[in-house]
C-alpha positions as CSV (number, residue, x, y, z in Angstrom):
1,X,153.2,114.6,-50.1
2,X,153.0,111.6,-52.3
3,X,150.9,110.5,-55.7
4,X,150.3,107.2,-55.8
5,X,149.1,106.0,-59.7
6,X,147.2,102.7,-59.2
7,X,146.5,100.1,-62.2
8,X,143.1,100.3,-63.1
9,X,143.8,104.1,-64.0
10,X,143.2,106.3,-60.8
11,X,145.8,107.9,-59.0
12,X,145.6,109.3,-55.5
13,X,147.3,112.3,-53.9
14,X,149.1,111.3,-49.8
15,X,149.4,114.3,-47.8
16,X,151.2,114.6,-43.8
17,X,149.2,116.7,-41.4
18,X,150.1,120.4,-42.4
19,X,152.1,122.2,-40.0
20,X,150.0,125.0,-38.0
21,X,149.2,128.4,-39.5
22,X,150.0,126.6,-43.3
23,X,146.5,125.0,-43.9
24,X,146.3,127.7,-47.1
25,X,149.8,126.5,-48.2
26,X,148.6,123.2,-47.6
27,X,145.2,123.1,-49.3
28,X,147.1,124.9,-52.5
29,X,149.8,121.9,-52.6
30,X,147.0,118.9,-52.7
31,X,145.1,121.1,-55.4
32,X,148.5,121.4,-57.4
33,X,149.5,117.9,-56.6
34,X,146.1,116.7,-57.9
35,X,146.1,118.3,-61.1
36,X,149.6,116.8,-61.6
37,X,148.3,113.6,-61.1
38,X,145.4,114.3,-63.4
39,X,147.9,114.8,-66.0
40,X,150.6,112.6,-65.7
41,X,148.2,109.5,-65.9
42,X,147.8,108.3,-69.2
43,X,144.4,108.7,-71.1
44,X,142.3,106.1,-73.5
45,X,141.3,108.9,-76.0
46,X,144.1,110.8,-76.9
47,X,145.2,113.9,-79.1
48,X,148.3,114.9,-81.6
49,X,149.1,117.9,-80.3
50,X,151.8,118.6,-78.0
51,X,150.1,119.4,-74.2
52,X,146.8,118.7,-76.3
53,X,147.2,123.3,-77.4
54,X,146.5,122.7,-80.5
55,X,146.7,126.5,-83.0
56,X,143.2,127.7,-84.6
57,X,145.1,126.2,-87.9
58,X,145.4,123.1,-87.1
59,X,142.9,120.5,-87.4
60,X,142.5,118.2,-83.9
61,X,143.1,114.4,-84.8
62,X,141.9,112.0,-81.6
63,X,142.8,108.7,-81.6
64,X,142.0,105.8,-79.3
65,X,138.5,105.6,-80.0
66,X,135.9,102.5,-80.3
67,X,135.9,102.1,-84.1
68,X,131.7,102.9,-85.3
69,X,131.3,104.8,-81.6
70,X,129.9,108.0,-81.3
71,X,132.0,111.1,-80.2
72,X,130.6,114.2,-78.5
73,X,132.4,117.5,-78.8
74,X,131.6,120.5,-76.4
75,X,133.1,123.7,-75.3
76,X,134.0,124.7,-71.4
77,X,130.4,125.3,-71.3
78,X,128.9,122.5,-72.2
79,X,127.7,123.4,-75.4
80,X,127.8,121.1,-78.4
81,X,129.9,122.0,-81.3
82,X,128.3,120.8,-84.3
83,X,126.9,116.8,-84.5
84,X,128.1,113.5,-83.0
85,X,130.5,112.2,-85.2
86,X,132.1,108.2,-85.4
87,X,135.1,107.1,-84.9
88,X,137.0,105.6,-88.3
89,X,137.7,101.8,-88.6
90,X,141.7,102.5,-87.4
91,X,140.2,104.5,-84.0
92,X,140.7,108.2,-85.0
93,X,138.3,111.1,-85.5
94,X,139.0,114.1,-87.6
95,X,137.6,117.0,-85.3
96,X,137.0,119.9,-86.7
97,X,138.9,123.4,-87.5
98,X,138.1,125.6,-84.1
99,X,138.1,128.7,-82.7
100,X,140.4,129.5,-79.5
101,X,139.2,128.0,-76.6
102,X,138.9,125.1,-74.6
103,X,137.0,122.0,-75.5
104,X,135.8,118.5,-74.0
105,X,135.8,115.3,-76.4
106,X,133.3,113.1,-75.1
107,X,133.0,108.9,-76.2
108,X,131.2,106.6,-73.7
109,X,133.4,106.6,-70.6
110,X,136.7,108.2,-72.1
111,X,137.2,111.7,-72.2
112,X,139.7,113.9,-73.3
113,X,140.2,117.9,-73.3
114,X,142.1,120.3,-75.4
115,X,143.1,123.8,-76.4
116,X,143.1,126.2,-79.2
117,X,145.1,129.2,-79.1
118,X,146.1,131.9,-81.8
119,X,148.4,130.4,-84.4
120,X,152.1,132.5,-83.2
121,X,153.9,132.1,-86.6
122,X,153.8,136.0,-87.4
123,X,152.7,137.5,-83.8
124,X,155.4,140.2,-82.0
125,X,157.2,139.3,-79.1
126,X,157.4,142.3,-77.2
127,X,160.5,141.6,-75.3
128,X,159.7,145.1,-73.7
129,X,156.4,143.7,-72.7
130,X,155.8,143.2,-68.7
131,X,154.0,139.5,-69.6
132,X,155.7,136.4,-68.8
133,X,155.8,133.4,-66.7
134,X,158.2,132.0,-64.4
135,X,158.3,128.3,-66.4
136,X,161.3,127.3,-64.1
137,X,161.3,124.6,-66.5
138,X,165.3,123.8,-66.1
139,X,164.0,122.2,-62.4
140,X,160.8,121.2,-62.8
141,X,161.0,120.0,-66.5
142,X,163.9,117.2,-65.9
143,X,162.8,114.6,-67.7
144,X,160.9,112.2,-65.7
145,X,158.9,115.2,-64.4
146,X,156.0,114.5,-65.8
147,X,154.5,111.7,-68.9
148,X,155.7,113.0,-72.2
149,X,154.5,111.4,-75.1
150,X,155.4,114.2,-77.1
151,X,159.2,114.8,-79.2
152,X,160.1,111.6,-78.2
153,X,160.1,112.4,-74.8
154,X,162.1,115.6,-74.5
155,X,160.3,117.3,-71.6
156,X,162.6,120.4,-72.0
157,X,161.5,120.5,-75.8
158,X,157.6,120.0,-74.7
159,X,157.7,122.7,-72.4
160,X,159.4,125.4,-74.7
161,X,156.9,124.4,-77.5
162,X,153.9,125.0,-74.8
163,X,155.5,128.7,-73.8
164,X,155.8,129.2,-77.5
165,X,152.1,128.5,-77.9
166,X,151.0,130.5,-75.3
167,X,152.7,133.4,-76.9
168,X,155.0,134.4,-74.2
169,X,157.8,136.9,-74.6
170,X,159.6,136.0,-71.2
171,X,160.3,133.2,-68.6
172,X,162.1,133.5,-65.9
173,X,164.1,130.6,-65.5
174,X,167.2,129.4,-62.8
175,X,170.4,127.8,-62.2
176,X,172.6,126.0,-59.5
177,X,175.8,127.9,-59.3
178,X,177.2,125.0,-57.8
179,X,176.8,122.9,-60.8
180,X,177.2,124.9,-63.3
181,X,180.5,125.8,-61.7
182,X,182.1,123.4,-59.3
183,X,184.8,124.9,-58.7
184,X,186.9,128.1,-59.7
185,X,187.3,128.7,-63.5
186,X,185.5,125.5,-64.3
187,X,181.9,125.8,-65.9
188,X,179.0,123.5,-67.9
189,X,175.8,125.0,-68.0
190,X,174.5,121.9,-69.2
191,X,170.7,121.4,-69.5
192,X,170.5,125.2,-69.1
193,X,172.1,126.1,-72.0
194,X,170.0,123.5,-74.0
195,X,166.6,125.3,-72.5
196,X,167.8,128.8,-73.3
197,X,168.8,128.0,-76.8
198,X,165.3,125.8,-77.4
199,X,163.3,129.0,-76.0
200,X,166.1,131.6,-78.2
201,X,165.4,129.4,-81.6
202,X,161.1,130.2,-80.7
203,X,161.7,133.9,-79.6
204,X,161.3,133.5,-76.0
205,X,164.0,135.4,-73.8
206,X,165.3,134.3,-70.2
207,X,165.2,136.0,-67.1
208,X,167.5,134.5,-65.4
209,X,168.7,134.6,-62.0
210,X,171.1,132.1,-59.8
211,X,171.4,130.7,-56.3
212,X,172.7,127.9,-53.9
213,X,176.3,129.3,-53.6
214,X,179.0,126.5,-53.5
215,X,181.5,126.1,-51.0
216,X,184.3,126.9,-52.7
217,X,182.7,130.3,-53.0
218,X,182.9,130.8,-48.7
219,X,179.7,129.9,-48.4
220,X,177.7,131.8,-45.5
221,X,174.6,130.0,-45.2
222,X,173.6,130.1,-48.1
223,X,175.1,133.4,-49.3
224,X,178.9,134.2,-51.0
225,X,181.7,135.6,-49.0
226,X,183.5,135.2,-52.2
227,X,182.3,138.6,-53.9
228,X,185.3,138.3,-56.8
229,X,183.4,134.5,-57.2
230,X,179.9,136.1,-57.5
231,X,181.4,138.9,-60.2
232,X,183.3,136.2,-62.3
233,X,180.1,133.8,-62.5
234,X,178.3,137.0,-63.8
235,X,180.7,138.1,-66.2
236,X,181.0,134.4,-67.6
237,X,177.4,133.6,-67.6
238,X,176.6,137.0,-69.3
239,X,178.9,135.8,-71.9
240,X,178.1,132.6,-72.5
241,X,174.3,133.1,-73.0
242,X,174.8,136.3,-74.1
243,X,171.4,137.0,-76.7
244,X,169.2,134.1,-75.3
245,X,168.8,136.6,-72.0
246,X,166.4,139.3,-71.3
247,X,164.7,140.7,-68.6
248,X,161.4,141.7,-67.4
């Protein structure tokens, strides 16, 4: 399954015949692989806040509008939120302060949506709590992953500030055995070190967990012979991440 981004803007998802008896699995990955597309393509109107969540603090600035054009606010409904306003002479609109929720910025053709959630500076993480998200973000946030306009492109550093927003507790997050440690008494934990510490500094705990064995390790499949190399990756990872990890 392929996305295709074309030049005038539009983006299209490629998809091989699904294999019998996964036509669910199959109609879930073109809906996911849409949505990514969606959001990976860059938009005319766009807004300040990182992942467009903006708190019900801060003010939304847009930018990238027709200077003297109309703008049209509304909520998921459809409902207007106050008057039409105009865009200023450098292309940005002021919107107003907002209540959580989701809205739709309307000018012309160009569109844009955001968020508002409840400002975190002051909530309680529960860490005891049973909510969380598996964010996997140490795979699926390398950068390149996805557009990031945001903290100079730090994908690992956008992601962390979304899960912050979204006042989770937890993530559950992974790592390669075999690169983290190559071979016997040799370990980085590279990127996922840098991820546990981004989400540690906003509150946020990882679950953690590891797989794909190396061969070092007497590799069986995909499982350890090795038991003494499973307890000594435990014993050093505990260590080395030691209070950035929680559990669920």
């Amino acid at each position: 399954m392929t996305i295709q981004r074309h030049p005038e803007g539009r983006a299209s998802v490629c998809a091989a015949t699904p294999r019998r008896g996964s036509l669910l699995l199959y109609k879930e990955l073109v809906a996911v692989c849409a949505v990514l597309a969606a959001i990976s393509l860059p938009a005319a109107i766009s807004l300040d806040a990182v992942g467009h969540v903006y708190t019900d603090k801060e003010t939304p600035t847009a930018r990238g509008g027709v200077p003297g054009g109309a703008w049209v606010l509304t909520d998921w409904r459809g409902r207007p939120m106050g008057e039409p306003g105009m865009w200023r002479a450098d292309g940005t609109a002021a919107l107003p302060l907002l209540p959580t929720g989701y809205y739709h910025l309307t000018s012309g053709k160009e569109d844009a949506t955001f968020a508002v959630v409840p400002v975190p500076e002051g909530r309680t993480f529960d860490h005891n709590s049973f909510y969380g998200i598996d964010s996997a973000q140490s795979w699926v946030s390398l950068k390149g992953s996805f557009l990031c306009p945001w903290n100079g492109g730090d994908t690992f550093r956008t992601v962390s500030d979304l899960l912050w927003r979204a006042g989770l507790p937890h993530v559950h997050d992974r790592l390669r055995w075999g690169e983290v440690n190559p071979c016997p008494g040799s370990f980085d934990y590279r990127h996922y070190m840098y991820n546990a510490d981004l989400l540690r500094a906003r509150g946020i705990l990882v679950s953690g967990m590891f797989h794909d064995c190396p061969p070092w390790a007497g590799r069986l499949t995909k499982l350890p012979s090795n038991l003494n190399a499973v307890y000594t990756l435990c014993a050093h990872t505990a260590a080395a991440f030691d209070n950035r990890m929680g559990d669920l």
